[in-house]
PQR file with spaces between the fields and no chain letter, atoms N, CA, C, O and H, PARSE charges and radii, in Angstrom:
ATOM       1  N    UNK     1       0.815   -1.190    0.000 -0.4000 1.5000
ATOM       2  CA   UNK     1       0.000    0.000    0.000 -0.0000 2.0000
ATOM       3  C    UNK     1       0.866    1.264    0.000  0.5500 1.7000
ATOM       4  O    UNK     1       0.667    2.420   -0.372 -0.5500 1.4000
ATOM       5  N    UNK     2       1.804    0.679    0.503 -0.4000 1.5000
ATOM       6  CA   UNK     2       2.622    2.511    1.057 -0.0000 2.0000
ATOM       7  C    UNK     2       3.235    2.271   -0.500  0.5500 1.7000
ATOM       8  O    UNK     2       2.578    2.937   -1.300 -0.5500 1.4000
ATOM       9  H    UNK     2       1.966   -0.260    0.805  0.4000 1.0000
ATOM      10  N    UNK     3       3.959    1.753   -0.932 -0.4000 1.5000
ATOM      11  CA   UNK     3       4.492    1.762   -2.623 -0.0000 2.0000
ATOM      12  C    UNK     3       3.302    2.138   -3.391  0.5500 1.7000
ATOM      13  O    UNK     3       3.407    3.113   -4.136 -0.5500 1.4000
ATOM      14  H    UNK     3       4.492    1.212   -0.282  0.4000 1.0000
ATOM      15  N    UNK     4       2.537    1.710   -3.345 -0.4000 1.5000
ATOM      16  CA   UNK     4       1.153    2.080   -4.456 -0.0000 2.0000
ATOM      17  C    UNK     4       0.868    4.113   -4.241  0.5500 1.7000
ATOM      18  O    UNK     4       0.724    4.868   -5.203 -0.5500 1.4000
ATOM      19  H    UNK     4       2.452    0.918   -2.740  0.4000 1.0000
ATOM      20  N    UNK     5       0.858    4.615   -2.568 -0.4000 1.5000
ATOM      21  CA   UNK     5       0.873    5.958   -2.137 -0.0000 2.0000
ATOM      22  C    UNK     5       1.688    6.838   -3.329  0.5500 1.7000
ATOM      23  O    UNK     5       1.447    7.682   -4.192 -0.5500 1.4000
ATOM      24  H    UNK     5       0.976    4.001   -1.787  0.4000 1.0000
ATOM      25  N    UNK     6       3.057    5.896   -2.665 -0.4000 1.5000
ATOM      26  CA   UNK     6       4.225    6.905   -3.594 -0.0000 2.0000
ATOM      27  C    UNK     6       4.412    6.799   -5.104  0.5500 1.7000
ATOM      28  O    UNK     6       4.931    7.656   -5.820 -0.5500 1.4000
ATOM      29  H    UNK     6       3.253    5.211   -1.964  0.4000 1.0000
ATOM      30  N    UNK     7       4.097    6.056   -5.343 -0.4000 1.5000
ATOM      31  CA   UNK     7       3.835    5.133   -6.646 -0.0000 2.0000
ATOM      32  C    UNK     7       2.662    6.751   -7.788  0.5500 1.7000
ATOM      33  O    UNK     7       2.839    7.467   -8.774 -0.5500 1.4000
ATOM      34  H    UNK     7       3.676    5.360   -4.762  0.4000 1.0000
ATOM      35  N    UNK     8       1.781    6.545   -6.935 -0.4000 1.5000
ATOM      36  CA   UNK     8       0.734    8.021   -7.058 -0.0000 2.0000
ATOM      37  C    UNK     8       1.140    9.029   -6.975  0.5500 1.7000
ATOM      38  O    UNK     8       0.409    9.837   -7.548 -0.5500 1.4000
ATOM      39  H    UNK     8       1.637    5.964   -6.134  0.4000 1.0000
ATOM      40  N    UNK     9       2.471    9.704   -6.278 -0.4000 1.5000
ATOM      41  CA   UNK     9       2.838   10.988   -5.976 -0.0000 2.0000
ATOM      42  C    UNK     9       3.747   11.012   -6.916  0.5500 1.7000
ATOM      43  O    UNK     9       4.175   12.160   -7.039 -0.5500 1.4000
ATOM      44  H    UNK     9       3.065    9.047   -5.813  0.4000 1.0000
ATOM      45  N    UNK    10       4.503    9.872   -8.026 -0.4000 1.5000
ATOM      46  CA   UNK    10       5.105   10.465   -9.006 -0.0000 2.0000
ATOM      47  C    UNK    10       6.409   10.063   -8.257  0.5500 1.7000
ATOM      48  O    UNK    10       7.371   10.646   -8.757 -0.5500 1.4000
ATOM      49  H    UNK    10       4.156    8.940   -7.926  0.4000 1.0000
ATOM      50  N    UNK    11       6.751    9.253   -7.216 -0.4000 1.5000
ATOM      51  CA   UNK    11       7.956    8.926   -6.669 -0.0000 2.0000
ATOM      52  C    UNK    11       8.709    7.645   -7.817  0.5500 1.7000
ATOM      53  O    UNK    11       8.245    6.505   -7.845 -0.5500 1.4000
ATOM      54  H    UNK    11       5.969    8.779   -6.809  0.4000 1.0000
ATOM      55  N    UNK    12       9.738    8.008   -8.580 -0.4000 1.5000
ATOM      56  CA   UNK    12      10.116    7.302   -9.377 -0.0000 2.0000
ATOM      57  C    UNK    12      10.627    5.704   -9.046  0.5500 1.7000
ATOM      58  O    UNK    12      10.669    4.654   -9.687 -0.5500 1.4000
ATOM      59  H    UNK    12      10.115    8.934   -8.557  0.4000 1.0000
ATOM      60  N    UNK    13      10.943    6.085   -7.847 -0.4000 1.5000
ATOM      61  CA   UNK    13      11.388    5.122   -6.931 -0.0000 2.0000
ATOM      62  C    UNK    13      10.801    3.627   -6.863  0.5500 1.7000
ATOM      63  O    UNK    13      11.105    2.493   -7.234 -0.5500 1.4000
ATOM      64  H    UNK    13      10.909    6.938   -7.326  0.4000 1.0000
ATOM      65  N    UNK    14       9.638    4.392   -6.073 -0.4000 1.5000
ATOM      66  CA   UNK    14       8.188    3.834   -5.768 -0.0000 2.0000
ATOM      67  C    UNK    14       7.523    2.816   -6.521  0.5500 1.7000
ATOM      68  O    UNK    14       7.149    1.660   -6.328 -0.5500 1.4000
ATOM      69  H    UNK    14       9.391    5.313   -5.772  0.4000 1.0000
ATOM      70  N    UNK    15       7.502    4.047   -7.883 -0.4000 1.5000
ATOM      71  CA   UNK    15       6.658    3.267   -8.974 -0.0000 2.0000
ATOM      72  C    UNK    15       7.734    2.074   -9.385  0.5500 1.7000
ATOM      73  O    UNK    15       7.166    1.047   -9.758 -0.5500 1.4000
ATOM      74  H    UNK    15       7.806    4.986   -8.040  0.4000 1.0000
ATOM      75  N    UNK    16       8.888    2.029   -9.387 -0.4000 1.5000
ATOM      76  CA   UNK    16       9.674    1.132  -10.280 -0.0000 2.0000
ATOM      77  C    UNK    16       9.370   -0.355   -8.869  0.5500 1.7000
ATOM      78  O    UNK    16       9.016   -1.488   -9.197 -0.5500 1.4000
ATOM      79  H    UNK    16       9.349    2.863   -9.084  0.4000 1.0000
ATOM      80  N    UNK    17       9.529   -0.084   -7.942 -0.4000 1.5000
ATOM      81  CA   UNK    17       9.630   -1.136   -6.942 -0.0000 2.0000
ATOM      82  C    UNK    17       8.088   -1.648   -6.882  0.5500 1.7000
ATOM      83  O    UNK    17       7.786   -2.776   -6.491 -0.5500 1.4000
ATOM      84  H    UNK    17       9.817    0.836   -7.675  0.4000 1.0000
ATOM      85  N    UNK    18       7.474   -1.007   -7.169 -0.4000 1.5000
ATOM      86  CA   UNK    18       5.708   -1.443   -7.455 -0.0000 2.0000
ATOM      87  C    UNK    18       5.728   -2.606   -8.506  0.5500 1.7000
ATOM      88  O    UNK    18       5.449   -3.798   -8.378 -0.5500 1.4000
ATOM      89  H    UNK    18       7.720   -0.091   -7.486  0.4000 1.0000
ATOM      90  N    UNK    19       6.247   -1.702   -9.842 -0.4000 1.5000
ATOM      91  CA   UNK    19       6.431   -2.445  -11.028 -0.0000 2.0000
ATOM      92  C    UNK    19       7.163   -3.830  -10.910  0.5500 1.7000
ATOM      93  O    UNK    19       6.696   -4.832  -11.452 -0.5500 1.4000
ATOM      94  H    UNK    19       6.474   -0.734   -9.946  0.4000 1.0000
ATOM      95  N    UNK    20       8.264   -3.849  -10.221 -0.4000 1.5000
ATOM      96  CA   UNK    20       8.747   -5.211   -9.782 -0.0000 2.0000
ATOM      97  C    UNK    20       7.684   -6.229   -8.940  0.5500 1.7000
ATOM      98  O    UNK    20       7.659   -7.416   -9.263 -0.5500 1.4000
ATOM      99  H    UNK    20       8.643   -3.035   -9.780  0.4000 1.0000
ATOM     100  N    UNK    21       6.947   -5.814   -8.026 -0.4000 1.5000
ATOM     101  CA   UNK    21       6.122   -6.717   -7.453 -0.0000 2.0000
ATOM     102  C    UNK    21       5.311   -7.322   -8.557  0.5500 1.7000
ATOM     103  O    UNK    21       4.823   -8.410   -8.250 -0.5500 1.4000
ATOM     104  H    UNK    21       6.968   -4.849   -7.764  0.4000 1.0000
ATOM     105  N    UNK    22       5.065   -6.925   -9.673 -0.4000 1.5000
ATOM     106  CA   UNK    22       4.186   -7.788  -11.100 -0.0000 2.0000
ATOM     107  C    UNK    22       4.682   -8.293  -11.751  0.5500 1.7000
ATOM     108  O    UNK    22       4.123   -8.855  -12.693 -0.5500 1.4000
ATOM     109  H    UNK    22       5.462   -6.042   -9.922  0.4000 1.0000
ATOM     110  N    UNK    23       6.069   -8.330  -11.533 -0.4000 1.5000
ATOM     111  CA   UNK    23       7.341   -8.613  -12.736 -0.0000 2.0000
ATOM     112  C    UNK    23       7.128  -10.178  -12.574  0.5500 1.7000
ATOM     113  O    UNK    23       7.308  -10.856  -11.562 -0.5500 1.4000
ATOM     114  H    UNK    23       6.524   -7.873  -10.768  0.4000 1.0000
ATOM     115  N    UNK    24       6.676  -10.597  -13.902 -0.4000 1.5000
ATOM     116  CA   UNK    24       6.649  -12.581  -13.921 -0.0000 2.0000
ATOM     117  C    UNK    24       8.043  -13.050  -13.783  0.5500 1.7000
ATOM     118  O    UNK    24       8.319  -14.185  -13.395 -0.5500 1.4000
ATOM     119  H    UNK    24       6.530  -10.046  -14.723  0.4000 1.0000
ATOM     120  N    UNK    25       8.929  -12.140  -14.113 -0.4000 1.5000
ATOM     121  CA   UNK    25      10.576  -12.772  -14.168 -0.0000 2.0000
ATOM     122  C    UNK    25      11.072  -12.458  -12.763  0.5500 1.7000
ATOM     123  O    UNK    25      12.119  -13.008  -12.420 -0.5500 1.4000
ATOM     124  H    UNK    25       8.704  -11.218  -14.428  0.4000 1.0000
ATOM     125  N    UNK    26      10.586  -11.814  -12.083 -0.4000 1.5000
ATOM     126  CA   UNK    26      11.417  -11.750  -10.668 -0.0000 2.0000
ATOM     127  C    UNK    26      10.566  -12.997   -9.816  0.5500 1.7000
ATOM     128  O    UNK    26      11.123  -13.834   -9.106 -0.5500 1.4000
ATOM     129  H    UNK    26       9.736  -11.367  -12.361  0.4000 1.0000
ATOM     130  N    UNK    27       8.854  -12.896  -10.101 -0.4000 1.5000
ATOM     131  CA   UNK    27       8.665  -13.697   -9.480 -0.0000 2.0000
ATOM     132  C    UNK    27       8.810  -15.154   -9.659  0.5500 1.7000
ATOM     133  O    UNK    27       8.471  -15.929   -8.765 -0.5500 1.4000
ATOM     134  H    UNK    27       8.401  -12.216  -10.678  0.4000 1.0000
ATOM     135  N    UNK    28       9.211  -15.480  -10.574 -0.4000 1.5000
ATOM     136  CA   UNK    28       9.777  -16.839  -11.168 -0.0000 2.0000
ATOM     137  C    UNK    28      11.011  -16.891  -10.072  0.5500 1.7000
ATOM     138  O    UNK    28      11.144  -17.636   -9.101 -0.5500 1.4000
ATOM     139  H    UNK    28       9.487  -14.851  -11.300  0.4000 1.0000
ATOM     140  N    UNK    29      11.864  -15.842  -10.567 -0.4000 1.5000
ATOM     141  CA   UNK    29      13.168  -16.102   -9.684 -0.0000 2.0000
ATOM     142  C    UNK    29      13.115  -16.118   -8.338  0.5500 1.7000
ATOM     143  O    UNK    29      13.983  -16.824   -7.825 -0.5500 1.4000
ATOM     144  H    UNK    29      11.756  -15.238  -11.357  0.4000 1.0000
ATOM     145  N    UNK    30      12.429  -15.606   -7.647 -0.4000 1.5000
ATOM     146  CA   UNK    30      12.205  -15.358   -6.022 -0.0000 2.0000
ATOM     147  C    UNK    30      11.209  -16.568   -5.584  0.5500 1.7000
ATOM     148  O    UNK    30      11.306  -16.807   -4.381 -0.5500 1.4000
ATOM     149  H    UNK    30      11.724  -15.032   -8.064  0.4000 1.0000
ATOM     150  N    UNK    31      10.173  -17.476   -6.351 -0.4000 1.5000
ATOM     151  CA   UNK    31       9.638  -18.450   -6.242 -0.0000 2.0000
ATOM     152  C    UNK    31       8.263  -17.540   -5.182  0.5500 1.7000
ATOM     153  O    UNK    31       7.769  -18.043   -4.174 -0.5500 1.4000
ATOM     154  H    UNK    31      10.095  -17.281   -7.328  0.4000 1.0000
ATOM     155  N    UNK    32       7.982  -16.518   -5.597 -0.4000 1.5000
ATOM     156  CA   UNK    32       6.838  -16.055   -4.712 -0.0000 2.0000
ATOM     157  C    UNK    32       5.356  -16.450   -5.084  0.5500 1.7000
ATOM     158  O    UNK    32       4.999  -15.859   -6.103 -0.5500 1.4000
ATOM     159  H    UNK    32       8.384  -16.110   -6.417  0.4000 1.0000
ATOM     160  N    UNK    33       4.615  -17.085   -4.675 -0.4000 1.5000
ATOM     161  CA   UNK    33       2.883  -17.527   -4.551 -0.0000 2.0000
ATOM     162  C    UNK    33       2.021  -17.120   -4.146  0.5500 1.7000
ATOM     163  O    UNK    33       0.874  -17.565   -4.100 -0.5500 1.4000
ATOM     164  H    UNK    33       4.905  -17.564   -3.846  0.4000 1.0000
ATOM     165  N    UNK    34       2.730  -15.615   -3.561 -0.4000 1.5000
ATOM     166  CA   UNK    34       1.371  -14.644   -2.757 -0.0000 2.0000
ATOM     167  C    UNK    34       0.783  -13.975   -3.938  0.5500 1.7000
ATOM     168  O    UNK    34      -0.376  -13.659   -3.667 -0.5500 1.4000
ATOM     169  H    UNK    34       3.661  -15.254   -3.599  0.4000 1.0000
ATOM     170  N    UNK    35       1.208  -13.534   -5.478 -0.4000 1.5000
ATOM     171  CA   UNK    35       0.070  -13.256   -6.424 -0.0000 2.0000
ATOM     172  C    UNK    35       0.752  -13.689   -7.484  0.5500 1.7000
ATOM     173  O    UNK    35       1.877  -14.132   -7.712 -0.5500 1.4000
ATOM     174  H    UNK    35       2.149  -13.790   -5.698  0.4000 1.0000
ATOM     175  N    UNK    36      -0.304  -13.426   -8.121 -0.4000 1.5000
ATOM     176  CA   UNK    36       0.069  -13.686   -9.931 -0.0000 2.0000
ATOM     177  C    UNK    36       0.824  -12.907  -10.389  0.5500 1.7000
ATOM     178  O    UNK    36       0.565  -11.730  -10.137 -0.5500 1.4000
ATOM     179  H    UNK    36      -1.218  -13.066   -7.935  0.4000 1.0000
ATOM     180  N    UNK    37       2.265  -13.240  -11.383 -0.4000 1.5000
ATOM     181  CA   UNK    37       2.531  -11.791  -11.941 -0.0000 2.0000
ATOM     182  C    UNK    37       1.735  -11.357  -12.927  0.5500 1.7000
ATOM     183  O    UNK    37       1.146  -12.233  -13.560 -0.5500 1.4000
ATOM     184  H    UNK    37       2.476  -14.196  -11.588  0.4000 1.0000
ATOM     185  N    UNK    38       1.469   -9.656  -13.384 -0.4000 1.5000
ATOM     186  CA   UNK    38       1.161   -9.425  -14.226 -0.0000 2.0000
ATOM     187  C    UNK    38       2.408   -8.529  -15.048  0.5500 1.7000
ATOM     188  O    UNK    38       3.053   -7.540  -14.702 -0.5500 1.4000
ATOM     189  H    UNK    38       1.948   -8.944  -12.871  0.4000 1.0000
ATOM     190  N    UNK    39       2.417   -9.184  -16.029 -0.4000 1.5000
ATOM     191  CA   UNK    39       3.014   -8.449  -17.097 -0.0000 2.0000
ATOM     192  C    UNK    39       3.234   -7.208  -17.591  0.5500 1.7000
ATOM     193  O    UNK    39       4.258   -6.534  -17.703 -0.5500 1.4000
ATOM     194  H    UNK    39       1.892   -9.988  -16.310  0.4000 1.0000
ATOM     195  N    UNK    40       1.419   -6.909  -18.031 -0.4000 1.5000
ATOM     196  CA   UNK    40       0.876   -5.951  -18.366 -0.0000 2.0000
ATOM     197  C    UNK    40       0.972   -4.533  -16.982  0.5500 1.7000
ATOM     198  O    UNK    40       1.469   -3.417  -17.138 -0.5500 1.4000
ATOM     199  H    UNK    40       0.587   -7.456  -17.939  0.4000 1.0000
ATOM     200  N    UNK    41       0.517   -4.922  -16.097 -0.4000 1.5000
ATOM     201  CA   UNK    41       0.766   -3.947  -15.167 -0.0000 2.0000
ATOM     202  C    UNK    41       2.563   -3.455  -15.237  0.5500 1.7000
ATOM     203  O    UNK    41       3.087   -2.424  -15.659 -0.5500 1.4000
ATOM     204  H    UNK    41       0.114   -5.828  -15.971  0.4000 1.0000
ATOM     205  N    UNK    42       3.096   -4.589  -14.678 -0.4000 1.5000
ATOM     206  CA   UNK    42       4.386   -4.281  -14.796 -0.0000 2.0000
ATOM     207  C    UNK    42       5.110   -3.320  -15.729  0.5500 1.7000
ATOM     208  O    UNK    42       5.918   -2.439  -15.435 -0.5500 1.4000
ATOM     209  H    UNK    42       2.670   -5.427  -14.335  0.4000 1.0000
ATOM     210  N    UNK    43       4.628   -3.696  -16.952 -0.4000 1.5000
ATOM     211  CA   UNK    43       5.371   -2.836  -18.220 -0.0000 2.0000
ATOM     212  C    UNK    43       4.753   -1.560  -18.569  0.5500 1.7000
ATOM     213  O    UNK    43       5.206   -0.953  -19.539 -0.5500 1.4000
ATOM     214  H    UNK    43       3.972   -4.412  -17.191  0.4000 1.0000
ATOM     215  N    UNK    44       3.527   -0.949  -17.735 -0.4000 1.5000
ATOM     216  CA   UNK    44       2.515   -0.079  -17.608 -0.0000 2.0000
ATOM     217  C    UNK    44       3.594    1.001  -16.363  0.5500 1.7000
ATOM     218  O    UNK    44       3.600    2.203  -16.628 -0.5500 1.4000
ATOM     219  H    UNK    44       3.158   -1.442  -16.946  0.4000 1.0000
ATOM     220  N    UNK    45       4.165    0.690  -15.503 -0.4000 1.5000
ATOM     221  CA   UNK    45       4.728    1.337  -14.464 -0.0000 2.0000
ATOM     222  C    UNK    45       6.192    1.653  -15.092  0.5500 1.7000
ATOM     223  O    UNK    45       6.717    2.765  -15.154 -0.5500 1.4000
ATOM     224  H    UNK    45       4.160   -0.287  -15.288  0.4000 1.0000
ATOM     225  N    UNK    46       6.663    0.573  -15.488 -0.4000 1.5000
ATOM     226  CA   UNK    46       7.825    0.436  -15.595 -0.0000 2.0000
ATOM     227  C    UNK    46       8.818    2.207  -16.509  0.5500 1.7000
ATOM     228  O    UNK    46       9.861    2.793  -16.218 -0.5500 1.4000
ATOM     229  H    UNK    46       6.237   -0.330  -15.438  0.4000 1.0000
ATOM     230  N    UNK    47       7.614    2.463  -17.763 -0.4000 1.5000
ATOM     231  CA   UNK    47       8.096    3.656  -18.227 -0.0000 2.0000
ATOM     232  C    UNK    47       7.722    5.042  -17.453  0.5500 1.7000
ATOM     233  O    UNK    47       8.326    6.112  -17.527 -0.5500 1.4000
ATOM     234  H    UNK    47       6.768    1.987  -18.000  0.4000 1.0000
ATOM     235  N    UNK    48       6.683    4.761  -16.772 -0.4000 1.5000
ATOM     236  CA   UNK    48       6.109    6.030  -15.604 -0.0000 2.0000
ATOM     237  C    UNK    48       7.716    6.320  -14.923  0.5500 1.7000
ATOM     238  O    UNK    48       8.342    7.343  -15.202 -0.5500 1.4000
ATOM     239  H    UNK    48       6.192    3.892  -16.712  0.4000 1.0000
ATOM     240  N    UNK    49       8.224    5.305  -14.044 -0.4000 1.5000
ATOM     241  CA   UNK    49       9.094    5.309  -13.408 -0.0000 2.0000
ATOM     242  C    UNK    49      10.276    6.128  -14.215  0.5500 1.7000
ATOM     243  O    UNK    49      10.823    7.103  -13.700 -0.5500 1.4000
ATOM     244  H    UNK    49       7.715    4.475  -13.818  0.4000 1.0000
ATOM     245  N    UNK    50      10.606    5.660  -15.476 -0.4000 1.5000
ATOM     246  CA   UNK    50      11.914    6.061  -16.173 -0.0000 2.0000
ATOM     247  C    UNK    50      11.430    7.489  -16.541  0.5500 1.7000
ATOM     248  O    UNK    50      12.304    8.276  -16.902 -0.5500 1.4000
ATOM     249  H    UNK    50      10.162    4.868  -15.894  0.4000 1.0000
ATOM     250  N    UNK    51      10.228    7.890  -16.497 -0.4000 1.5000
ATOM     251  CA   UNK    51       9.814    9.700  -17.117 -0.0000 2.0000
ATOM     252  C    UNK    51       9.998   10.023  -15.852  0.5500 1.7000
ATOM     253  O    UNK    51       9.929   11.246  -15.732 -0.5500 1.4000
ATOM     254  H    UNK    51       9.518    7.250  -16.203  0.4000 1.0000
ATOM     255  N    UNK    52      10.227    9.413  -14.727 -0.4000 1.5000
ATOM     256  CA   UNK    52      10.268   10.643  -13.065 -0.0000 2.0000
ATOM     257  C    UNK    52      11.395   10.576  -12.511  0.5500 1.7000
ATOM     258  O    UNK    52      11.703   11.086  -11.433 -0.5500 1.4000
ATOM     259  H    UNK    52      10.282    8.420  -14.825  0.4000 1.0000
ATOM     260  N    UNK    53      12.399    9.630  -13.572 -0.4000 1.5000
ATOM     261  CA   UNK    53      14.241    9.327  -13.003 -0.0000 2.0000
ATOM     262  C    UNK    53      13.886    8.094  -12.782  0.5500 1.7000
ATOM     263  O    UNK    53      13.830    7.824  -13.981 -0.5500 1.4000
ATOM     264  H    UNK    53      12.149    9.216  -14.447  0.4000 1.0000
ATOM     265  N    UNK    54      13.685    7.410  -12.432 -0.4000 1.5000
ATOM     266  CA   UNK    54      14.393    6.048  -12.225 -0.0000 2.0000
ATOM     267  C    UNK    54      15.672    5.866  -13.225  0.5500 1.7000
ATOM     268  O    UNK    54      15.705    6.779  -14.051 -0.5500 1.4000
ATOM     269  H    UNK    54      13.731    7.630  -11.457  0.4000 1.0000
ATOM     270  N    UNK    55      16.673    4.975  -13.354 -0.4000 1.5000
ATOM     271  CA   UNK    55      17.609    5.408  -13.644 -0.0000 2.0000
ATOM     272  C    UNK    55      17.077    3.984  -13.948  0.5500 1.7000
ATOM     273  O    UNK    55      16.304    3.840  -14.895 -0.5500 1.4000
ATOM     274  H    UNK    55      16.646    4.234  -12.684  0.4000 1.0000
ATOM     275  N    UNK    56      17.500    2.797  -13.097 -0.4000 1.5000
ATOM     276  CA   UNK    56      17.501    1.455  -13.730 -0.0000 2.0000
ATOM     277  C    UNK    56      15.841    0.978  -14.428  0.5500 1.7000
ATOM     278  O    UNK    56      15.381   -0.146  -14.232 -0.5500 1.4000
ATOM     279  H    UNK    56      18.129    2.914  -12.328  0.4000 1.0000
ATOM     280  N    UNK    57      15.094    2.061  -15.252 -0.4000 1.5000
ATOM     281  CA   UNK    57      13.966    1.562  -15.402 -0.0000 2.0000
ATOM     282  C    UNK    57      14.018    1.232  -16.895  0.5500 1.7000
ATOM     283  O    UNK    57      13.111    0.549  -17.370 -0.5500 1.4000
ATOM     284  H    UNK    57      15.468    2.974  -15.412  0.4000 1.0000
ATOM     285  N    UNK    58      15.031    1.676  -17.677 -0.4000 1.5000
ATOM     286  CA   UNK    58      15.257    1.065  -19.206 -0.0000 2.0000
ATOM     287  C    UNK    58      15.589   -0.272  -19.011  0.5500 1.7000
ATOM     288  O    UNK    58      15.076   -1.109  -19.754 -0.5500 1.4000
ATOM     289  H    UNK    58      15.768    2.231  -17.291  0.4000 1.0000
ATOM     290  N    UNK    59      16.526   -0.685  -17.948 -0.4000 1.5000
ATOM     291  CA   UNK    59      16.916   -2.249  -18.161 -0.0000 2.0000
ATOM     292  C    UNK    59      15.894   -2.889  -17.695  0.5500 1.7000
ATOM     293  O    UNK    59      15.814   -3.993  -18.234 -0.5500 1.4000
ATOM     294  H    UNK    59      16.942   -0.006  -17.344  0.4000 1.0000
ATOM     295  N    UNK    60      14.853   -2.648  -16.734 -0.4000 1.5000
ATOM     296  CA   UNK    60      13.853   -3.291  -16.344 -0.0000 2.0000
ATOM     297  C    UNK    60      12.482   -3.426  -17.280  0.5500 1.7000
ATOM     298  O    UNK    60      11.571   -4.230  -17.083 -0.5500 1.4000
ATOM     299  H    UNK    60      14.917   -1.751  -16.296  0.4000 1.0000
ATOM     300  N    UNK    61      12.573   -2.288  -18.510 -0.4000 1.5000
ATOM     301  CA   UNK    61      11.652   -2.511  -19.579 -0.0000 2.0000
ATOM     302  C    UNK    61      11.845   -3.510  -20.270  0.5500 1.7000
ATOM     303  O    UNK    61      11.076   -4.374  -20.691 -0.5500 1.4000
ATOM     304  H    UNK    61      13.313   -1.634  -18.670  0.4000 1.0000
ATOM     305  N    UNK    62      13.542   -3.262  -20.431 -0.4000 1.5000
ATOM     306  CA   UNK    62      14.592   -3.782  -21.639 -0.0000 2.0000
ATOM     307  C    UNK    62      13.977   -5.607  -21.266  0.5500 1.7000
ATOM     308  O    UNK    62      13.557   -6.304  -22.190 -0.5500 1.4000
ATOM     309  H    UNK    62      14.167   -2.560  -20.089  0.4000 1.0000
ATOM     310  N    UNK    63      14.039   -6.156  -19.742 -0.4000 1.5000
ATOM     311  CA   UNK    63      14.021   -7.561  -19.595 -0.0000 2.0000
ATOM     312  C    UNK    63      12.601   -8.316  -19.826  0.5500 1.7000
ATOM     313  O    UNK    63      12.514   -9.513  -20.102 -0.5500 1.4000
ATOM     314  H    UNK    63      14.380   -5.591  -18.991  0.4000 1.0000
ATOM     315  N    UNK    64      11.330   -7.294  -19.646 -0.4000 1.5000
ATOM     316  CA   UNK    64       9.761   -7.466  -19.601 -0.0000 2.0000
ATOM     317  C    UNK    64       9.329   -7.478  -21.302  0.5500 1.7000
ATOM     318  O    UNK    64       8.329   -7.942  -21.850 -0.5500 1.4000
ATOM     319  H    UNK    64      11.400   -6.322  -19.421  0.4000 1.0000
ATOM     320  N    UNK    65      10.446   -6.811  -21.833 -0.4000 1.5000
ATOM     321  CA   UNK    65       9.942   -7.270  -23.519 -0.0000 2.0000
ATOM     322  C    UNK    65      10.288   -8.474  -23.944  0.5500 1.7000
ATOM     323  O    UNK    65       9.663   -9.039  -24.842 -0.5500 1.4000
ATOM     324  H    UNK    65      11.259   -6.434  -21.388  0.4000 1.0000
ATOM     325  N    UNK    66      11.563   -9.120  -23.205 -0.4000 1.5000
ATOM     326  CA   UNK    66      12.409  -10.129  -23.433 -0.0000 2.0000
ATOM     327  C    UNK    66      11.651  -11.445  -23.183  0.5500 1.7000
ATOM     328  O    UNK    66      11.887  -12.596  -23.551 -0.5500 1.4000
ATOM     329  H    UNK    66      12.070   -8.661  -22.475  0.4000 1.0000
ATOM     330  N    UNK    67      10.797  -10.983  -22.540 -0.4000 1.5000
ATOM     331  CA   UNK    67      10.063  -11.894  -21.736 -0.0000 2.0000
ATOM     332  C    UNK    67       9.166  -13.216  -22.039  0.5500 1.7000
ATOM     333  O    UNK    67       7.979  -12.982  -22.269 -0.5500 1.4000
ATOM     334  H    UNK    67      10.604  -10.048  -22.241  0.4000 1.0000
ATOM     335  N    UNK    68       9.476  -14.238  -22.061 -0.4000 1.5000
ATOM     336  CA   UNK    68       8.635  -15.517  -22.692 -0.0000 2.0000
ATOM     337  C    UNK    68       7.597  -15.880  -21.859  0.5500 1.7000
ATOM     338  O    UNK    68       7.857  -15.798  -20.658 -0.5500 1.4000
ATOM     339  H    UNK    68      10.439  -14.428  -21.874  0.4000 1.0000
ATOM     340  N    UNK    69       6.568  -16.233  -22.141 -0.4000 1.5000
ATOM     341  CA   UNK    69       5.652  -17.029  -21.082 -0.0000 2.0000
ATOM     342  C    UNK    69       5.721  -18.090  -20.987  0.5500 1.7000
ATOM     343  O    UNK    69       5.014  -18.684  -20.172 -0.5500 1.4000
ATOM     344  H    UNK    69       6.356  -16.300  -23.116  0.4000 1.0000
């Protein structure tokens, strides 16, 4: 909830660490079962983040296009 807050205020931060909680490739790697990833959300945040600075949010687009199901 508090990421989703800042996530809303335009915190570049925020939004990119949001965007990771949907990421199907992290959650593959971390083996997490508390939700589904979504893709679509993910890659929806992911450029918000890189227009407010995020700095690592091109490589995190760069891996969600890469992305196989």
């Amino acid at each position: 909830m508090l990421l989703l807050r800042a996530a809303e205020a335009r915190d570049a931060r925020a939004a990119l660490l949001l965007a990771k909680t949907f990421d199907p490739i992290l959650s593959k790697q971390f083996g997490a079962a508390d939700r589904e990833p979504d893709l679509a959300t993910s890659a929806e945040l992911v450029p918000e983040s890189e227009e407010w600075g995020a700095l690592e949010a091109r490589r995190q687009l760069e891996a969600l296009a890469s992305y196989n199901r």
